[in-house]
VMD Tcl script that draws the C-alpha trace (Angstrom):
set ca {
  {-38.44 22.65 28.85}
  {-39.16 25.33 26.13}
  {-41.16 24.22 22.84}
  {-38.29 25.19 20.91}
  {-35.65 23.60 22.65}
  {-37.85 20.65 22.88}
  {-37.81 20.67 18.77}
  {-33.68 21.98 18.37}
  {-33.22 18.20 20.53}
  {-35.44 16.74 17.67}
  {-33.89 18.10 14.74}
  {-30.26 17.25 16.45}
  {-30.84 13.91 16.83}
  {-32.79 13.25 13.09}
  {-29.10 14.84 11.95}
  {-26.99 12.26 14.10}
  {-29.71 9.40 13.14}
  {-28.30 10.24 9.20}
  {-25.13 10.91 9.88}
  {-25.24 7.26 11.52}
  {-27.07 5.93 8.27}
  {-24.87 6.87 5.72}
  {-21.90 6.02 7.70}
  {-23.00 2.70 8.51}
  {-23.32 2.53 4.21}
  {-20.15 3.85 3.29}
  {-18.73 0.91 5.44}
  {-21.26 -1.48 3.58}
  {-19.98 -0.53 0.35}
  {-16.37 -0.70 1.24}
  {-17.30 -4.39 2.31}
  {-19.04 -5.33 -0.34}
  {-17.03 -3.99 -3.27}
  {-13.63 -3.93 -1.40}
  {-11.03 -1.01 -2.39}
  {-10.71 0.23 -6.08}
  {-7.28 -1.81 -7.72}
  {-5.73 -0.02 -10.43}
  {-4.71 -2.49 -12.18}
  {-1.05 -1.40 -13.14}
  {1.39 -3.10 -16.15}
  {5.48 -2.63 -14.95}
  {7.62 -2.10 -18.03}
  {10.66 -1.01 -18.61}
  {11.35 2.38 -20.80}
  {14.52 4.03 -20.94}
  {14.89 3.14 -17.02}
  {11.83 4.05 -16.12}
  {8.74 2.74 -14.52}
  {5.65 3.46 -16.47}
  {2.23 2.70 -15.14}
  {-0.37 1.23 -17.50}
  {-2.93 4.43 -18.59}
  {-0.02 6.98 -17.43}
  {0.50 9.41 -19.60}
  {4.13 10.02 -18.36}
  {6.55 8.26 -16.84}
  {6.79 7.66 -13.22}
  {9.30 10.06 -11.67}
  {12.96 8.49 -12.33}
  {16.26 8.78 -10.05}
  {19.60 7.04 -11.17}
  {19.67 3.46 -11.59}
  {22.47 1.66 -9.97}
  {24.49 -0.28 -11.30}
  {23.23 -4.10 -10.97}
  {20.30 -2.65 -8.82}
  {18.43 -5.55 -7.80}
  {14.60 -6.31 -8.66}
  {11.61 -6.52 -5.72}
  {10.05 -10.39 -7.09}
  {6.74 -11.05 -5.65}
  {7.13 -14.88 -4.70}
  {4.05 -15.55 -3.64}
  {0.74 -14.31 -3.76}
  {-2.40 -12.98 -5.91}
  {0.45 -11.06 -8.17}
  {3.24 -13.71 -8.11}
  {5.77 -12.85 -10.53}
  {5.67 -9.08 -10.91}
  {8.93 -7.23 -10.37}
  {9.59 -4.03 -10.09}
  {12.74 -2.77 -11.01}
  {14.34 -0.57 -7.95}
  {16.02 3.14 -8.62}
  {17.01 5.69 -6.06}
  {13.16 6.42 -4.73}
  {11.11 4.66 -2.51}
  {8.42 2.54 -2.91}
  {5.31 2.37 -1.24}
  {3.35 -1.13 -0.87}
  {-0.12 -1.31 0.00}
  {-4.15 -1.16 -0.77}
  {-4.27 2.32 -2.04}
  {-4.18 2.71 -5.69}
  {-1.56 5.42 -5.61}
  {0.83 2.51 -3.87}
  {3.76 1.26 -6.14}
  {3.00 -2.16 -5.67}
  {-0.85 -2.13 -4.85}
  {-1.85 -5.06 -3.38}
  {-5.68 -6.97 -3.29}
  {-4.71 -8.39 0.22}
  {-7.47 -8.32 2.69}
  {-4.69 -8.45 5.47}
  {-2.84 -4.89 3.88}
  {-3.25 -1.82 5.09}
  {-3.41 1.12 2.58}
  {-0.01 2.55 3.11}
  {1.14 -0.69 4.61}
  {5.14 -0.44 4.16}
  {8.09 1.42 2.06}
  {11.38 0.33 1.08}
  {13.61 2.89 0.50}
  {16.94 3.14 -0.28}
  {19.49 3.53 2.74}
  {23.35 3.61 3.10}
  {24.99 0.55 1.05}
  {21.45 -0.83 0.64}
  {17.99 -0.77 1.28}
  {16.13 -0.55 4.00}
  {12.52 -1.81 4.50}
  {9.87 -0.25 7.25}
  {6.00 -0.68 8.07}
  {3.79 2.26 8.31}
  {1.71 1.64 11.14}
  {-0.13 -1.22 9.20}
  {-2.85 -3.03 11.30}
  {-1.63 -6.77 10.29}
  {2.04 -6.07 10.66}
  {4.99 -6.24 8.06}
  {7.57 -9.21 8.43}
  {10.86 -9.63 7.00}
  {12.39 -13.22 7.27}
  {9.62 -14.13 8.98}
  {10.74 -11.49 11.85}
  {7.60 -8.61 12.39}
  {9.15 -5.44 12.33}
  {8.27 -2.31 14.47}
  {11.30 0.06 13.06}
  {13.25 0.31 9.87}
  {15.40 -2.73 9.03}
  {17.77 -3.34 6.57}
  {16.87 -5.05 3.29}
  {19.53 -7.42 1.47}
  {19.22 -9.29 -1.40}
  {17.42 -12.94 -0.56}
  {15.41 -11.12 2.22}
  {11.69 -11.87 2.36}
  {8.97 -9.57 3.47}
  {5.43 -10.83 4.47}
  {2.28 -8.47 3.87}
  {-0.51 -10.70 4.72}
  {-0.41 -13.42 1.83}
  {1.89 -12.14 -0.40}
  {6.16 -12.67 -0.15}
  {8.00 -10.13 -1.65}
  {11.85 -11.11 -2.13}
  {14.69 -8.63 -3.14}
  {16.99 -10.43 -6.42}
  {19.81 -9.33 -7.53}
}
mol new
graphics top color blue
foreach p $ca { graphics top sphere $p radius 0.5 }
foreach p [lrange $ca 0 end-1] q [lrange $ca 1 end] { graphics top cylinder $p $q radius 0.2 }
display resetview
């Protein structure tokens, strides 16, 4: 084996020894300091969600008429509710979630309810811990009626009319 090929092998392997390194401390850090929460304020404006810090509102569709409220029941944020419209929204870890949730047992993009014919309709997004509605896990888009329940680790999320 050639001097120089002898040395590429070094250098190769110092690169994948690093790459290893700061890896491995990304994965520390998440750990240790879990994922950013953007701590976000619900209020209502002209039919609108607005997050805390936003300097517009969220984008709006057409409220229905006696639209019901998601309620979370139980959980870290028990008592938030978030007024529903005509989009979907997205529960989960990530800060750019509608309803973020400090759940060690969410996902990031852990499930969406979305409005569907006469109703809504509630599905998980490949989350690792599962989504359950009344108690039931889900593997495809359900239905969502008022009094349902859905399960994301710790916290119960109920839709009120």
């Amino acid at each position: 084996m050639s001097e120089l090929t002898l040395t590429i092998l070094k250098l190769g392997l110092l690169v994948l020894l690093w790459l290893f390194v700061f890896s491995l401390a990304t994965v520390l850090r998440g750990d240790l300091y879990g994922t950013r929460v953007v701590n976000r304020v619900t209020t209502r404006r002209s039919g609108a969600a607005v997050a805390a810090g936003s300097p517009e509102p969220a984008p709006r569709g057409r409220r229905r008429n006696g639209a019901p409220n998601l309620v979370v029941t139980s959980g870290p944020l028990a008592g938030t509710r978030i007024p529903m419209g005509e989009n979907d929204i997205l529960i989960g870890r990530n800060p750019e979630c509608h309803l973020v949730l400090d759940d060690d047992f969410a996902s990031g993009r852990h499930a969406r309810i979305f409005p569907a014919e006469g109703g809504w309709g509630v599905e998980d997004l490949s989350s690792t811990n599962g989504t359950f509605v009344n108690n039931h896990r889900i593997d495809e888009a359900v239905a969502f009626e008022a009094g349902s329940q859905i399960r994301i680790g710790r916290t119960i999320i109920e839709l009120q009319k």
